[in-house]
N, C-alpha and C positions, 0 to 999 in steps of 0.2 A: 831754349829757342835761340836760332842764332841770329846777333845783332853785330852788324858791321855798321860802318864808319860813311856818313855822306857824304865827305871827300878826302881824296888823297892826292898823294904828290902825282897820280897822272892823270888827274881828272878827267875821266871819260867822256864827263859830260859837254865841257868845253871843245877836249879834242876827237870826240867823235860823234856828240849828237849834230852838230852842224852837217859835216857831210852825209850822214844819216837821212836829214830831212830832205838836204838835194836828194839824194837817190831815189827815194819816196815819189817827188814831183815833178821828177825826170822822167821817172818809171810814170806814170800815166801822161805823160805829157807825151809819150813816144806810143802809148798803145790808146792812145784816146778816142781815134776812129775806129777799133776793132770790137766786130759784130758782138752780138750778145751770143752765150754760149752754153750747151749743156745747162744745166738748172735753174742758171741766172736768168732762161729765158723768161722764167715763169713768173720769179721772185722778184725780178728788178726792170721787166717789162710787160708778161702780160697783168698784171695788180696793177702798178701806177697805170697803165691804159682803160682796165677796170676805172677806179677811182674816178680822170679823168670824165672818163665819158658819163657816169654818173654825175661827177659833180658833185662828187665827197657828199653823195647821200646819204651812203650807209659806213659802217667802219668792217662790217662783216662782208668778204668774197664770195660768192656766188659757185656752190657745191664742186663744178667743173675744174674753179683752180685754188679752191683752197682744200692746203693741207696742214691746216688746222694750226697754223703758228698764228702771235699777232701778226696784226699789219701795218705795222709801224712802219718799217722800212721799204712798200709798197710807196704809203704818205709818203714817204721823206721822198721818195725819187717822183712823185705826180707832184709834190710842189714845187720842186728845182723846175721840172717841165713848165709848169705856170711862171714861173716866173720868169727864164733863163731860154724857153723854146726845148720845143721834144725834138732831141737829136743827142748821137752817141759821145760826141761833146762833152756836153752837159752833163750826161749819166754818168761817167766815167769822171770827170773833176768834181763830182759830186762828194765820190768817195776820196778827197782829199784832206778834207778836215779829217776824218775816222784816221787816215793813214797816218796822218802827223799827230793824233795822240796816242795812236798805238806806238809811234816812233818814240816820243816822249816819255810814256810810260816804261816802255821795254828799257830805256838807256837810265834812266833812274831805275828802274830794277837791278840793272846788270851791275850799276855802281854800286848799288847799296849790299847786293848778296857776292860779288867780286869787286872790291877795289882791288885796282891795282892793274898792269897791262893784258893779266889774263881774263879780264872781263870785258876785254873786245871783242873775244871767241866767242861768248855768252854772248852779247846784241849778236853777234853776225849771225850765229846759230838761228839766230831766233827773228830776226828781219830776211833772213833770205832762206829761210825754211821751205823748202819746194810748193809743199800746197800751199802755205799761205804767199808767198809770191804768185803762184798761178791764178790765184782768189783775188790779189793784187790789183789784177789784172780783169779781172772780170767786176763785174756791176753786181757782188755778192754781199748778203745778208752777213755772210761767214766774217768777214771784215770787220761786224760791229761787234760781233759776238768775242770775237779773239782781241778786239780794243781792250773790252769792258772786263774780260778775262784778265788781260794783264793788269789796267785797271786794278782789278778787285787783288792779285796777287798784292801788287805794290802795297795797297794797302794793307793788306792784312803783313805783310814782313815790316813795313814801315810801322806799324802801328796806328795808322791815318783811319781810324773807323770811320769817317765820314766818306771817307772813298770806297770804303769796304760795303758801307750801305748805297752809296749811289753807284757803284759798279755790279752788286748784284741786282740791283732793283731794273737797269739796264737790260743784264744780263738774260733775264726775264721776261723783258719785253721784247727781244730779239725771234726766238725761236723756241720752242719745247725742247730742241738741247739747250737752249741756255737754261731754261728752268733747271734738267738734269744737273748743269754744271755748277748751277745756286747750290743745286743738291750736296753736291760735292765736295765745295767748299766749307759748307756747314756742317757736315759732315768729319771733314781734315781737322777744322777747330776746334769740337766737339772732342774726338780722338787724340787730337795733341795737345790739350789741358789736362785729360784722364791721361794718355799714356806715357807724355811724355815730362809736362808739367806738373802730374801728378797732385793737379789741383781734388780740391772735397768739396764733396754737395754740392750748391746749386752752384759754383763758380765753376765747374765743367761747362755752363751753359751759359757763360758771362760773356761767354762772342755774339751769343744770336739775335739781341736788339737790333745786333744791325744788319740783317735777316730778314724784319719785320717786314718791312715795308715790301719786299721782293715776296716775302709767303703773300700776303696779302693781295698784292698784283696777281699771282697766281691762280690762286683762290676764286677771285669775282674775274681772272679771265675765264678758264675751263668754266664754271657754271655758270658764267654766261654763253658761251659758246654752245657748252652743253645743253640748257634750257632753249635758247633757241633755233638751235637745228638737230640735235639732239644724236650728236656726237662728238668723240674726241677724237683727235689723230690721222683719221682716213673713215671712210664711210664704205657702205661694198662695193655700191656704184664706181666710185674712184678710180681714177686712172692706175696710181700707186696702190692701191689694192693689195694686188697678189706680193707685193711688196712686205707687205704686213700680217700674210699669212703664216703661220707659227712653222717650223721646222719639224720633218722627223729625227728619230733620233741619230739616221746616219748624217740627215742634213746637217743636225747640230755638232755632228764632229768636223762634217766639212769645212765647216761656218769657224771652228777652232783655229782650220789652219788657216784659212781666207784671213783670219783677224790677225794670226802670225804676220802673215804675210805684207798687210795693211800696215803693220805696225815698224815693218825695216824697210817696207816699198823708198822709190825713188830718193834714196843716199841717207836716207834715218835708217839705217843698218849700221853706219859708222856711230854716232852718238847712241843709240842701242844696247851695240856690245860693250860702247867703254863703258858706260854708267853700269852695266850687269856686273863689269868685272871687277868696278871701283865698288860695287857691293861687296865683292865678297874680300876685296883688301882691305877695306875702310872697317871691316868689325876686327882686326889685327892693331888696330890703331884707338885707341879707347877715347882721345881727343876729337881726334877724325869724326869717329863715329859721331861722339856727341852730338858735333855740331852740324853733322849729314842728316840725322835720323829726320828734323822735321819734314827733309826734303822727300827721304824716302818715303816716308809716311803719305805725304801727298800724292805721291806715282801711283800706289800703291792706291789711294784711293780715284784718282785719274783712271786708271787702268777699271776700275770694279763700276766706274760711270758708262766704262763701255761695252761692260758684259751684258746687259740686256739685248742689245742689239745681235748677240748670239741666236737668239731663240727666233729670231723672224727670218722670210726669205734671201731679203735685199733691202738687209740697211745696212751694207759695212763699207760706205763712200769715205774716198781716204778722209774727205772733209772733215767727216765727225771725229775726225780725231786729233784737230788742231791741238784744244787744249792736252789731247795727252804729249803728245810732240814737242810741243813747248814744256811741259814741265820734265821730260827726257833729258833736255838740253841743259833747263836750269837746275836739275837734281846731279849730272855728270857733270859741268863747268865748276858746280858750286861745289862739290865732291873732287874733285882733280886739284880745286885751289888750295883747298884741305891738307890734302895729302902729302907726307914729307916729302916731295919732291920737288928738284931746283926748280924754277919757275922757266926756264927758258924748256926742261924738258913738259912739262904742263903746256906749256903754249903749243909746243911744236905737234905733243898729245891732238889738245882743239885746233889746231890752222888743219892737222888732219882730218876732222870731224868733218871742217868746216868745208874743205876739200870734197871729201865725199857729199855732204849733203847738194852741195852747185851740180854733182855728177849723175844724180838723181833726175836732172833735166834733160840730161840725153840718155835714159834708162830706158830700154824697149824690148819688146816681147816677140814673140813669133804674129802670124798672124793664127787665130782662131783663140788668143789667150785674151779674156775681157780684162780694160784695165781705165786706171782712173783719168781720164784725157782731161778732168779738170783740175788736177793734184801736180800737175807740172806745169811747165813753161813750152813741153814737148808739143801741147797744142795750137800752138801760134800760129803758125801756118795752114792751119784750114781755113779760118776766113777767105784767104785770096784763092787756094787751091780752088775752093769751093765758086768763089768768082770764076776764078774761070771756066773752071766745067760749065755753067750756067751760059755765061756768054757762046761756048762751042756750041751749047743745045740748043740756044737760039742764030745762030751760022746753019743749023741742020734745020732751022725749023718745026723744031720738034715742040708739042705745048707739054706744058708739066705735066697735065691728068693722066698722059700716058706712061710716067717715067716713076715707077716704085721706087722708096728709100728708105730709107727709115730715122730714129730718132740720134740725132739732133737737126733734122733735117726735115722735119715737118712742119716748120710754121714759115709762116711767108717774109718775105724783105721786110715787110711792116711792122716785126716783132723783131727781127734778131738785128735789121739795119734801122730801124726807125726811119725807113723809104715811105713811098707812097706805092712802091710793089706789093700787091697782094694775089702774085699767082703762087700758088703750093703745089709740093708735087704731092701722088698718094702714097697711101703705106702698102708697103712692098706686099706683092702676090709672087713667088715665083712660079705658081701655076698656070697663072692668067699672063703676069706684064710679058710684055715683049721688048724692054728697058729699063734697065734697072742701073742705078745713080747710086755706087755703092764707094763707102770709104771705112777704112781698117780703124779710123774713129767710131765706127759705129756698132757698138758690142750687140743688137738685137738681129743681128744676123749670126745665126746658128755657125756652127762649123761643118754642115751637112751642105747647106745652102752657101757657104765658103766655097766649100769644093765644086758645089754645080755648077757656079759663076767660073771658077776659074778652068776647071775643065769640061762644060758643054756646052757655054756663052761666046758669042764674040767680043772680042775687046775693042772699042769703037776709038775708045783716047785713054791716056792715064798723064795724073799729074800728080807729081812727087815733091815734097822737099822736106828735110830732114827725116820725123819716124812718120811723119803723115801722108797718105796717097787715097786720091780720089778718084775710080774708075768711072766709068761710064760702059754696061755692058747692054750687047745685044744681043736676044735670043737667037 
């Protein structure tokens, strides 16, 4: 197992967890009015509105918007609202404490598995990772899950078991992938006392006390959840549904390369290929390897956390794959440090990772390719796009019920702006509407229905800026 040193002559922690934190607090302090977005609508505004309006009667969501995680993080953002006032504000500096121990954690991680100056490329990797800055940015659950993740890495590299149980026990209360990633975890420890510490008998399983308490959470959530509504995960009713319907088997090949895909999208193609390559150099290097393998090990089972997600319609959101992303980073950085190479050629290795990953923010596709608008920063720009169109449709006079769109674009100001707006438009008909309010953010428009808008529609306005454009068409 490999054990490094908690400081050295460049102290990371000194000379870069500080501006670390500014950036953290800058960064929501500059997107703190921006709307809610894509699935945060659900998670981080319609729940605490739930709550609220009940009046923290129940702890269980009501069939419509739950999808079967706790609701911890629902609570956390309906109490900030009580106490602090419901507005985007508040929701958004809400997630600053999460930020600043996710920051904390990640720079004592990067010290402890890189001393030394190339463990700057590790934080950066890993602080300006495209999804999790886009998540960043959003009023998302994903945030506490990728805290309590690192979290739970530190400790378990640190040997800090107390972190290790109160970061999976978190972990757990987050979301049903965090349970997954408890899974995982417990799993890596299990695997790297057998395979690679080559521990006997029952000390293969001398990590999982501190496991307990997270199986337990588990346990009496699902069979309470279970017992009183009398499902797990999605129900059929459900919006997410079809979501969760099993693959055929060409689907499940499809679904193979969608996960390729998922897994180099937006500039993790550079941190990707090095770590694949520093695989097959690091088993040439018998040192190297050594003290690589625990990291490999973990990718490896990161990676096999995600293959469930194979076998269903639409679960392959870059989201879910924080945790793998992150241990890409620190399996490659921690592998590169390794390696008998000078250190300025390693650095210049990561500043290029690090390069590509920022470039993953201006990454874009044609129009008719679905892609992940909440896994970059390339999203920012629809909130206002989207104001304005809204203001032109009221210059024409036009009322929403006439005007088809589709999702993320079906709930009212009073959900995505925390307004007192609650006109919505409907879901697109293009048989019936006679307007249609469409933007290349919104993947639930076919590529059939692509084509009939832009070649049998009229184009009423378009508003652009960067990869985002919001039309506004007429039959």
């Amino acid at each position: 197992m490999l054990r490094a040193q908690q400081r050295d002559k460049f102290e990371l922690a000194r000379r870069a967890g500080i501006p670390a934190v500014i950036f953290m607090i800058n960064l929501v302090l500059l997107i703190r009015q921006e709307p809610y977005f894509w699935d945060t609508i659900q998670f981080g505004s319609l729940h605490p509105e739930y709550f609220i309006r009940t009046d923290f009667s129940s702890l269980l969501l009501p069939d419509e918007i739950d999808s079967g995680h706790p609701p911890f993080f629902g609570l956390y953002i309906a109490a900030m609202w009580n106490l602090f006032g419901r507005s985007l504000a508040v929701s958004h500096l809400s997630m600053i404490p999460f930020l600043l121990i996710f920051t904390y954690f990640s720079v004592r991680l990067s010290q402890l598995l890189v001393p030394g100056r190339v463990g700057v490329w590790l934080l950066t990797l890993i602080l300006l990772d495209t999804t999790f800055l886009a998540q960043a940015t959003l009023i998302s659950p994903d945030i506490w899950l990728c805290t309590f993740f690192i979290m739970s890495l530190y400790g378990i590299f640190a040997h800090r078991r107390h972190l290790v149980l109160l970061g999976a026990l978190l972990l757990a209360m987050v979301s049903l992938r965090g349970m997954m990633v408890v899974a995982g975890l417990m799993l890596f420890e299990v695997l790297r006392d057998l395979l690679i510490d080559r521990k006997k008998g029952l000390r293969i399983f001398a990590a999982l006390p501190a496991y307990m308490l997270s199986i337990l959470f588990i346990i009496a959530f699902l069979t309470t959840h279970y017992l009183t509504k009398g499902w797990i995960g999605y129900h059929p009713d459900s919006p997410w549904a079809p979501s969760f319907q099993w693959v055929s088997p060409a689907g499940f090949l499809k679904n193979i390369l969608i996960w390729a895909w998922r897994v180099v999208d937006f500039g993790h193609l550079f941190i990707v290929v090095l770590t694949l390559l520093l695989w097959f150099l690091a088993r040439s290097h018998p040192l190297t390897w050594r003290r690589a393998k625990p990291f490999f090990l973990l990718l490896l089972v990161m990676v096999v956390v995600t293959l469930p997600l194979l076998l269903y319609q639409n679960l392959l959101a870059h989201r879910y794959f924080l945790p793998l992303y992150f241990t890409f980073a620190i399996t490659g950085i921690v592998t590169l440090n390794e390696m008998p190479f000078r250190k300025v050629r390693a650095s210049i290795l990561a500043m290029i990772c690090s390069i590509g990953m920022l470039s993953g923010n201006i990454w874009n596709y044609p129009i008719g390719i679905s892609r992940g608008w909440d896994a970059s920063l390339a999203y920012l720009p629809y909130g206002n796009l989207m104001t304005d169109a809204k203001n032109y449709i009221d210059y024409l006079g036009l009322p929403y019920s006439m005007i088809g769109t589709a999702f993320p674009n079906l709930r009212s100001e009073y959900f995505t702006h925390l307004s007192d707006n609650r006109r919505i438009f409907k879901e697109k008909d293009l048989d019936n509407d006679r307007y249609i309010l469409y933007s290349n953010v919104m993947n639930e428009f076919s590529n059939e229905e692509i084509r009939t808008l832009f070649t049998s529609w009229e184009m009423l306005n378009i508003w652009k800026k960067g990869s985002v454009e919001v039309i506004l068409f007429k039959r």
